[in-house]
C-alpha positions as CSV (number, residue, x, y, z in Angstrom):
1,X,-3.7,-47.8,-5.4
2,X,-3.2,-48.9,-1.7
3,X,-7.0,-50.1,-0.6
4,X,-7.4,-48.5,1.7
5,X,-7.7,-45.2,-0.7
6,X,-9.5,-47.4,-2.5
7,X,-12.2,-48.0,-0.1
8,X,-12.3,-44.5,0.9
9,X,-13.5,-43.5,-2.5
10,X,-16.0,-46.1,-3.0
11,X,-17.6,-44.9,0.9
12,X,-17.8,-41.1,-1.0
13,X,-19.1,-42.3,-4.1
14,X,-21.4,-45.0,-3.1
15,X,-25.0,-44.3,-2.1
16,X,-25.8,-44.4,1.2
17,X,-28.8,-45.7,3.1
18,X,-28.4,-42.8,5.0
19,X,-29.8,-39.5,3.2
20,X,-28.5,-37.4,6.1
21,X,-24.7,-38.3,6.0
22,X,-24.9,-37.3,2.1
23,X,-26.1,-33.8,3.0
24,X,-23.7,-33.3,6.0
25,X,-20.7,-34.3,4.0
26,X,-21.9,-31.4,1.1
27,X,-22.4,-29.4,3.8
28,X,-19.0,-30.0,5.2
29,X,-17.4,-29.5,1.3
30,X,-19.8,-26.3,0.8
31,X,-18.5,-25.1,4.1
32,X,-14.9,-25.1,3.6
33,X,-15.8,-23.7,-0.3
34,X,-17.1,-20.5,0.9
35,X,-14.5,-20.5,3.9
36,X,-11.6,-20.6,1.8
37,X,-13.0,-19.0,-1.3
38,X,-14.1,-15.9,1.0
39,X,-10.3,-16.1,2.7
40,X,-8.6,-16.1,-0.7
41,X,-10.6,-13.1,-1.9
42,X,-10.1,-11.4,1.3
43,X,-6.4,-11.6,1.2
44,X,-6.6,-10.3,-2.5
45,X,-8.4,-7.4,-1.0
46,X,-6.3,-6.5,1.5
47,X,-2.6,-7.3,-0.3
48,X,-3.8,-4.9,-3.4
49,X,-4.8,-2.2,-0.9
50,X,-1.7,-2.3,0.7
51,X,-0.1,-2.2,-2.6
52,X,-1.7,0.3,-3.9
53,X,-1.1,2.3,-1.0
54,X,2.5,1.7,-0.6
55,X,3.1,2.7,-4.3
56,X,1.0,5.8,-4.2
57,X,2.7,6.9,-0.9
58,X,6.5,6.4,-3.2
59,X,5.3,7.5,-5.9
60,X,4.1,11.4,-4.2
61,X,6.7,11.2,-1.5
62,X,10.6,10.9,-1.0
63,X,12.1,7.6,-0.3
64,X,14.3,9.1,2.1
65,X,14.6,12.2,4.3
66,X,17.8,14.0,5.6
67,X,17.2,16.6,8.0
68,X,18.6,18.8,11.3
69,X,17.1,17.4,14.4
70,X,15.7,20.8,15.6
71,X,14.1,21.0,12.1
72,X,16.6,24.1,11.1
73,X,17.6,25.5,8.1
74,X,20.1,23.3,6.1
75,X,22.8,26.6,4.8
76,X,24.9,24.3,2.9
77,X,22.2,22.3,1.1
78,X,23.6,23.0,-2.5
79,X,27.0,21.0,-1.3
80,X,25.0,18.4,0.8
81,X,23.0,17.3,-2.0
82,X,26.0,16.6,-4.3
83,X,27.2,15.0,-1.3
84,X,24.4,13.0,-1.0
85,X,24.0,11.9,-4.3
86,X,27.5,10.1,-4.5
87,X,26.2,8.0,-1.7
88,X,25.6,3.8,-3.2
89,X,21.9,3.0,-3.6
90,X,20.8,7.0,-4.1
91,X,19.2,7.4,-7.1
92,X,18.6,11.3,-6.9
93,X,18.0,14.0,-4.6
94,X,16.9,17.4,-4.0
95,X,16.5,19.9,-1.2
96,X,13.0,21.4,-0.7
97,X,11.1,23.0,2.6
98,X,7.8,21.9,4.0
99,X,5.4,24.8,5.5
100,X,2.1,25.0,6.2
101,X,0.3,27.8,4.4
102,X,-3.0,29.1,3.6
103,X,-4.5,28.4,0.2
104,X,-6.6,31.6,-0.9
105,X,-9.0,31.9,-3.8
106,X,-12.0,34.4,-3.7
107,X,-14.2,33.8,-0.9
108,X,-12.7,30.1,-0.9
109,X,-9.4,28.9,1.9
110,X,-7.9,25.8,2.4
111,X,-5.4,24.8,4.4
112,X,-2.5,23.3,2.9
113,X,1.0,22.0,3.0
114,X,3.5,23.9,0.8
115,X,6.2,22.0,-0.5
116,X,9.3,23.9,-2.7
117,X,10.6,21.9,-5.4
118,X,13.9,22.7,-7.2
119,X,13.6,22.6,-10.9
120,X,17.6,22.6,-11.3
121,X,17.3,19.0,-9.7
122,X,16.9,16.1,-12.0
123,X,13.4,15.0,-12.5
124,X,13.3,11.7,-10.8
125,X,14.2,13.9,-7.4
126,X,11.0,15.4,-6.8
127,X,7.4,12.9,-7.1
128,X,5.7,16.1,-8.8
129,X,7.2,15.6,-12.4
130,X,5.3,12.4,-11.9
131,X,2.2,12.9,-10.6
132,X,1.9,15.9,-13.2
133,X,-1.4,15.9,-14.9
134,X,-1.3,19.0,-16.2
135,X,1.1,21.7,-16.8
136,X,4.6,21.5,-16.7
137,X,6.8,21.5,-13.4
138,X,9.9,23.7,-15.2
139,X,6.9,26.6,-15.0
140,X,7.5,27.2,-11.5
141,X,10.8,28.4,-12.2
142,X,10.7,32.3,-11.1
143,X,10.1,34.5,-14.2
144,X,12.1,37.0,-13.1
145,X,14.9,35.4,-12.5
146,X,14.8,33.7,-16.0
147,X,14.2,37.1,-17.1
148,X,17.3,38.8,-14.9
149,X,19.4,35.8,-16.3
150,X,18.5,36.4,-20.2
151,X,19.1,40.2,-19.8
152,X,22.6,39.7,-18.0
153,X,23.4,37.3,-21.0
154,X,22.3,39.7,-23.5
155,X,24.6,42.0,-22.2
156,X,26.9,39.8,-21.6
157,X,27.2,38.7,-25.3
158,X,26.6,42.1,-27.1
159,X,30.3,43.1,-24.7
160,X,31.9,39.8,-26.6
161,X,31.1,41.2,-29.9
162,X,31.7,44.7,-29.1
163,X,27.9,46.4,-29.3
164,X,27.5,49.1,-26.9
165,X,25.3,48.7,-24.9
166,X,21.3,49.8,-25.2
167,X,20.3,52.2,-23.5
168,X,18.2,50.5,-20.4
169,X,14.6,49.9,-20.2
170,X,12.0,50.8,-17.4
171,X,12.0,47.6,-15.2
172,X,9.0,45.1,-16.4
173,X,6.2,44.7,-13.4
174,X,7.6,41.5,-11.7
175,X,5.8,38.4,-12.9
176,X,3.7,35.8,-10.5
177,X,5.6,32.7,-9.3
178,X,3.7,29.5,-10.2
179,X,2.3,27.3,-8.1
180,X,1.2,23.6,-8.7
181,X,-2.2,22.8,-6.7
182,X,-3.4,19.2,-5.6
183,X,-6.7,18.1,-7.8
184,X,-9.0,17.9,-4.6
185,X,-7.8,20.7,-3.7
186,X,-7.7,22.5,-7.2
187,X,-11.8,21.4,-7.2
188,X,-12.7,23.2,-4.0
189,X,-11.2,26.7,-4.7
190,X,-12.8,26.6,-7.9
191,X,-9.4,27.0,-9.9
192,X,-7.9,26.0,-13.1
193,X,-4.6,26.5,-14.6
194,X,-3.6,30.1,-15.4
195,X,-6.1,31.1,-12.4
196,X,-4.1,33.0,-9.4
197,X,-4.1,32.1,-6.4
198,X,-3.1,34.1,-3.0
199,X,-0.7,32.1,-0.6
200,X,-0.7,33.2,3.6
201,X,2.0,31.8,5.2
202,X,2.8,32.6,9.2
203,X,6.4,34.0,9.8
204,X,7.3,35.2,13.0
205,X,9.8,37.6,13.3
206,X,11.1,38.9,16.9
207,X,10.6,42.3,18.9
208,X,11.1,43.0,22.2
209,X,7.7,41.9,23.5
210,X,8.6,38.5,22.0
211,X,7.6,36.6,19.1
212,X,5.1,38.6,16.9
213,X,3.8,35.9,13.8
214,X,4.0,38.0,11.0
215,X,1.7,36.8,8.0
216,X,2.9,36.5,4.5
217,X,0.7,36.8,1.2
218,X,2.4,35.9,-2.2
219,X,0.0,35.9,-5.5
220,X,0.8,32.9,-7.4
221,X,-0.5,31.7,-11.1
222,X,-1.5,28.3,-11.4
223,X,0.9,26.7,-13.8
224,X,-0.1,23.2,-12.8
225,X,-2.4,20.7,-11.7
226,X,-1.2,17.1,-9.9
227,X,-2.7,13.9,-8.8
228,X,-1.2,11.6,-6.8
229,X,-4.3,9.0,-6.3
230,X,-4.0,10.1,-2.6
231,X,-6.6,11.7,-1.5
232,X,-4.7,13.5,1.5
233,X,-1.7,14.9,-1.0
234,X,-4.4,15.8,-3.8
235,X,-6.6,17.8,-1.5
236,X,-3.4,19.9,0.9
237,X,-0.3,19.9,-0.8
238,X,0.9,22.9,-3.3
239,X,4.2,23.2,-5.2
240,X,6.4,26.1,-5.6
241,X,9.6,26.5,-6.7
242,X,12.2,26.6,-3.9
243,X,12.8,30.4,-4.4
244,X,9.6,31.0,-3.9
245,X,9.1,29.2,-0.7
246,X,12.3,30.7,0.6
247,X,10.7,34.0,0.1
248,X,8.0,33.2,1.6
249,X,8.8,31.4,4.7
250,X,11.7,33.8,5.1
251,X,14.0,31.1,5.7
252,X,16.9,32.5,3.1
253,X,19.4,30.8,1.1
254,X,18.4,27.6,3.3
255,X,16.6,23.9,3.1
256,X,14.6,22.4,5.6
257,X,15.3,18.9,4.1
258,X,17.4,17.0,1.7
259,X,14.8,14.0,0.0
260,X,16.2,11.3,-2.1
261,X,15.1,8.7,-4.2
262,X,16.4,5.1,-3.6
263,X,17.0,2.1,-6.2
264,X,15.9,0.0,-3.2
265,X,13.1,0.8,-1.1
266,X,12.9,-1.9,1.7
267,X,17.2,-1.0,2.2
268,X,16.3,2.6,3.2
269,X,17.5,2.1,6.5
270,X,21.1,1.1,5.2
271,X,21.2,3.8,2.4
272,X,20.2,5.9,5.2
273,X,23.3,5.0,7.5
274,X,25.4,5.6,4.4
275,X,24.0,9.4,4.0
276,X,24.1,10.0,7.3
277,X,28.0,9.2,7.1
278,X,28.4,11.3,4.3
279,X,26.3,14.4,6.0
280,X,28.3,14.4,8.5
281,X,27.3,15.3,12.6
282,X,24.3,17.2,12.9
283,X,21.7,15.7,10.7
284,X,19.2,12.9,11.2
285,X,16.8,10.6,8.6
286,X,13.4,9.9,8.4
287,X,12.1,7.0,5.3
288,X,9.0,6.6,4.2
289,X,8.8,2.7,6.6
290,X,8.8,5.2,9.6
291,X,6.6,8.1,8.7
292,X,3.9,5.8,7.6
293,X,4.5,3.1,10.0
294,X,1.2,3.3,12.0
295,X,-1.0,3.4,8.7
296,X,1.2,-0.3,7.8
297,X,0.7,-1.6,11.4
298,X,-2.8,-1.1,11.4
299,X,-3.0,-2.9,7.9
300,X,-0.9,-5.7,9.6
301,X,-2.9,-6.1,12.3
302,X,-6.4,-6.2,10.3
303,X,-4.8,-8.9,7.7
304,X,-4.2,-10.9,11.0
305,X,-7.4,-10.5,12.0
306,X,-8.7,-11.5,9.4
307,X,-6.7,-14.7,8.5
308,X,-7.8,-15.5,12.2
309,X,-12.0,-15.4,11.8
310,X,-11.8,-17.2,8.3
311,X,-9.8,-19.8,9.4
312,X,-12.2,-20.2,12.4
313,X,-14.9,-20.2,10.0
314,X,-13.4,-23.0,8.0
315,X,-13.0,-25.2,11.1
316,X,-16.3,-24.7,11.9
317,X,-17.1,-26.0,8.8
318,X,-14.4,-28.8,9.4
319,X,-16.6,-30.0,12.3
320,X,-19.4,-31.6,9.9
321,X,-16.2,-33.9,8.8
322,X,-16.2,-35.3,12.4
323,X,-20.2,-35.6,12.4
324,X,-19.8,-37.5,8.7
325,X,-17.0,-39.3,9.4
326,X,-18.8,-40.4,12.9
327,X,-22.2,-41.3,11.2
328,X,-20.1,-43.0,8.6
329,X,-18.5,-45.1,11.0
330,X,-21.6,-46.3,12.5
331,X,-23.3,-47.3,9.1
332,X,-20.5,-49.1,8.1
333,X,-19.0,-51.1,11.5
334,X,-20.3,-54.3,9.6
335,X,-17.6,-53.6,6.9
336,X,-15.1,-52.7,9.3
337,X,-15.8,-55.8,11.5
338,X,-15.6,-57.7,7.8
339,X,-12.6,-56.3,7.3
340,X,-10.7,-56.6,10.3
341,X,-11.7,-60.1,10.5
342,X,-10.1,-60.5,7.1
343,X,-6.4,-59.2,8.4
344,X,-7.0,-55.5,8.3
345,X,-5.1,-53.6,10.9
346,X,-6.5,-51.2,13.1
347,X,-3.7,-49.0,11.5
348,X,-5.6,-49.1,8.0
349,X,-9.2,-49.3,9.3
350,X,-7.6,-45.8,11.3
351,X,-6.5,-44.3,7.4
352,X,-9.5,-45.2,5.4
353,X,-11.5,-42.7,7.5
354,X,-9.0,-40.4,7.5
355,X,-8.7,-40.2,3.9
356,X,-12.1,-39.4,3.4
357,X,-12.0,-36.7,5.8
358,X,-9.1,-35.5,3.7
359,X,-10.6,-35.9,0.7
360,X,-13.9,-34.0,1.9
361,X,-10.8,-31.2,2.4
362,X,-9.2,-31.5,-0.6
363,X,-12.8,-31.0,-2.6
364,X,-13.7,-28.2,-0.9
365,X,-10.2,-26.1,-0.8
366,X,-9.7,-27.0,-5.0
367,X,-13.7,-25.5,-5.3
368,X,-12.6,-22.6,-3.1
369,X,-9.5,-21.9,-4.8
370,X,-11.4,-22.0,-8.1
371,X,-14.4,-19.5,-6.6
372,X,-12.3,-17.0,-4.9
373,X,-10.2,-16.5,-7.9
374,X,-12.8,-16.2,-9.9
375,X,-14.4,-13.7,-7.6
376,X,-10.9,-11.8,-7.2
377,X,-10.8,-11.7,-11.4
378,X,-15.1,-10.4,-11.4
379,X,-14.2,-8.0,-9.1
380,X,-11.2,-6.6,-11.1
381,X,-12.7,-7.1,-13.9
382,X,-15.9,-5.2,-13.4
383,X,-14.3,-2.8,-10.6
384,X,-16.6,-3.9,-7.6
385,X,-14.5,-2.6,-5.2
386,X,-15.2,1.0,-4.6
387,X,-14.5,2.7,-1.3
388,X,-14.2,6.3,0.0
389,X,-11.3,7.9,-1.0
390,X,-11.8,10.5,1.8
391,X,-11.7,8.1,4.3
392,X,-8.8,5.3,2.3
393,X,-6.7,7.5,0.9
394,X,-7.6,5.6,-2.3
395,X,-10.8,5.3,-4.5
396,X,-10.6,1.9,-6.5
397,X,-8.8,-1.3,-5.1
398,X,-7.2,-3.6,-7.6
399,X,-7.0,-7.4,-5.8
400,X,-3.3,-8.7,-6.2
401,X,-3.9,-12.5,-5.9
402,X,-0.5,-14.0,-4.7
403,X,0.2,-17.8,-5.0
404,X,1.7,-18.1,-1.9
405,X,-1.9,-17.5,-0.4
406,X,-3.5,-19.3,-2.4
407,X,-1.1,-22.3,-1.6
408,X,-1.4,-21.6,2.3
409,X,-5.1,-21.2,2.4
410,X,-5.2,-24.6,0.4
411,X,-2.9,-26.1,3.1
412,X,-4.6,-24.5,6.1
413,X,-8.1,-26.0,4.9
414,X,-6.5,-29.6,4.3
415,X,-4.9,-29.6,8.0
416,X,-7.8,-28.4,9.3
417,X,-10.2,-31.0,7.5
418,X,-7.1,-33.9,8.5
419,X,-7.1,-32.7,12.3
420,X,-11.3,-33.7,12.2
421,X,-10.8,-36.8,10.5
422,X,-8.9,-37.6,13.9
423,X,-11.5,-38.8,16.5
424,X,-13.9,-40.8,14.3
425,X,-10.7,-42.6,12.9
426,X,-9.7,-43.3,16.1
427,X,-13.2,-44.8,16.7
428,X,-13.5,-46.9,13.9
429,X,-10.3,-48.3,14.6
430,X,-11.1,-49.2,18.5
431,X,-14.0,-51.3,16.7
432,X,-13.9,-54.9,17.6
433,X,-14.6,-57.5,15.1
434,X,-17.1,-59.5,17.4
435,X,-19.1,-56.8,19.0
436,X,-20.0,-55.8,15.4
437,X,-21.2,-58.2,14.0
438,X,-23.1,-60.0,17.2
439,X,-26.2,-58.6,16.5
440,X,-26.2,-59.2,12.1
């Protein structure tokens, strides 16, 4: 062990005539405890909100968006999204149309966003056969088209084999679409699966005097209920089936958007690129990195903020090193006179101080680390952490505690505790030999 480390730990361990330099230098380890403790749990906080953001916002929304700059209907969507799907890095896709539309039950409206899915698409296309709770997604699937399509087969089959045909029925009363509501939103119109609901959707249609918005109601059966964790998807978005919305929005045959899922989500800009060459002119994309980038930048910016005020608060803490280290110096200048008069160089006099100052660092980040995890694991453990989800789009956090954190808070407490080491080091190593000890 080089003496000098040597000495340093005997200074920390010894006891000291002075009672107040003991208390300062707990102090200064206490300080940086609850510094870096409070900065470890703090990042925890923050890393598994964003987490758990990010994954509920891919988990009830597409990956990637292609769409006509002047938000038109997409005719050939049927072709596109075969197109599309050839395209490297797309796992699935799927047209749909977004609309805004009145929810209707009883006395009860809500505003909401209406979202056709298309249940011939694979299921890893649309985020709803995911977020299911209950219900099935194949029950939006119009009932009188599957009920056209089994009587055209009927018929189809009884030709094969020769049956004349049966004489035909009186036409059924046509069935309700279904319609998959949001469990916020399912809550405030009072409504349960097999309940109907009335959907009001503005169309405008145009006459001579101009455009005249023409409303649209459609009864719908709840087949469905969803929950995406999101508190603005649960509590606005329905599901229909894209017939449905078609007929409702009077768009037609059309899509307003082609969404795709992606096997990597942080190369959606590339992917993007590729299904924009494939599209062909015309068509523009959207991914999820732009649509929520101001919720992300905000979350940036608060993480920085952060990171800034506890690592202020640990240096603040860092400044009872210099006050130790200075006291330190002047109770022990006969040693250091002793010392130098023995050989030692100012060089070593300089790193003894500084390696308690390091130490005092060392002590406190290892406590730290030890109490925020353990914090981090309480508060998982025991869910502590509840917030608003009307306000956070989420109602439990789960703190994801990342070792590269932990490792740079560690670092950023022992540079800071080394940086106030510098001054009184300094000092003690100025000392000379004869000046100390004149008066002993």
């Amino acid at each position: 062990m080089p003496y000098e480390l040597f000495i340093a730990l005997r200074y920390l361990r010894a006891k000291r005539r002075q009672a107040a330099v003991s208390v300062i230098t707990a102090i200064a380890v206490a300080g940086i405890t609850v510094g870096v403790a409070a900065l470890i749990f703090a990042l925890a906080l923050f890393g598994g909100f964003r987490e758990e953001v990010q994954e509920k916002i891919l988990g009830g929304t597409a990956h990637l968006n292609l769409l006509k700059p002047d938000n038109s209907g997409i005719e050939n969507y049927r072709e596109l999204v075969e197109r599309v799907r050839r395209v490297p890095g797309v796992r699935a896709a799927s047209a749909t149309i977004y609309k805004e539309a009145l929810v209707s039950a009883g006395e009860q409206q809500e505003l909401g966003v209406l979202k056709g899915v298309d249940p011939s698409a694979p299921p890893e296309a649309s985020e709803i056969f995911a977020t299911i709770v209950e219900g099935d997604p194949n029950d939006l699937r119009s009932p009188d088209t599957e009920r056209q399509n089994a009587t055209r087969d009927d018929q189809l089959s009884r030709e094969a084999r020769g049956v004349e045909a049966q004489p035909s029925e009186p036409p059924a009363p046509p069935a309700l679409d279904g319609i998959i509501l949001g469990k916020e939103l399912a809550q405030k119109l009072g409504r349960h699966r097999g309940d109907t609901v009335t959907l009001i959707s503005a169309h405008s249609r145009l006459t001579p005097l101009g455009l005249e918005p023409r409303p649209r109601y459609t009864r719908l059966r709840v087949v469905g209920i969803f929950s995406s964790g999101l508190y603005e998807y649960d509590s606005r978005w329905v599901y229909v089936s894209l017939a449905a919305a078609q007929r409702l929005t009077g768009s037609g045959d059309t899509a307003g958007v082609i969404q795709m899922k992606v096997d990597d989500i942080y190369a959606v800009r590339e992917i993007g690129e590729r299904a924009l060459a494939a599209a062909g002119p015309g068509f523009m994309t959207t991914n999820w990195q732009e649509l929520n980038r101001p919720l992300f930048a905000a979350l940036k910016l608060q993480q920085t903020v952060l990171i800034a005020f506890f690592a202020l608060l640990i240096a603040i803490a860092a400044l009872n090193i210099i006050t130790t280290l200075t006291m330190m110096v002047i109770e022990k200048h006969r040693d250091i006179a002793i010392l130098r008069a023995q050989g030692a160089m100012p060089r070593s006099i300089m790193y003894i101080f500084m390696l308690q100052g390091v130490i005092i660092g060392l002590v406190g980040a290892a406590l730290g680390l030890a109490l925020g995890l353990g914090l981090s694991w309480a508060a998982n453990a025991y869910h502590l952490v509840s917030i608003p989800a009307e306000i956070y789009s989420v109602s439990h956090v789960t703190l994801k505690v990342h070792a590269l954190d932990c490792a740079g808070v560690t670092i950023l407490a022992v540079i800071i505790s080394f940086l106030a080491t510098i001054y009184p080091a300094r000092s003690a190593a100025r000392l000379i030999p004869v000046e100390a000890l004149r008066y002993e």
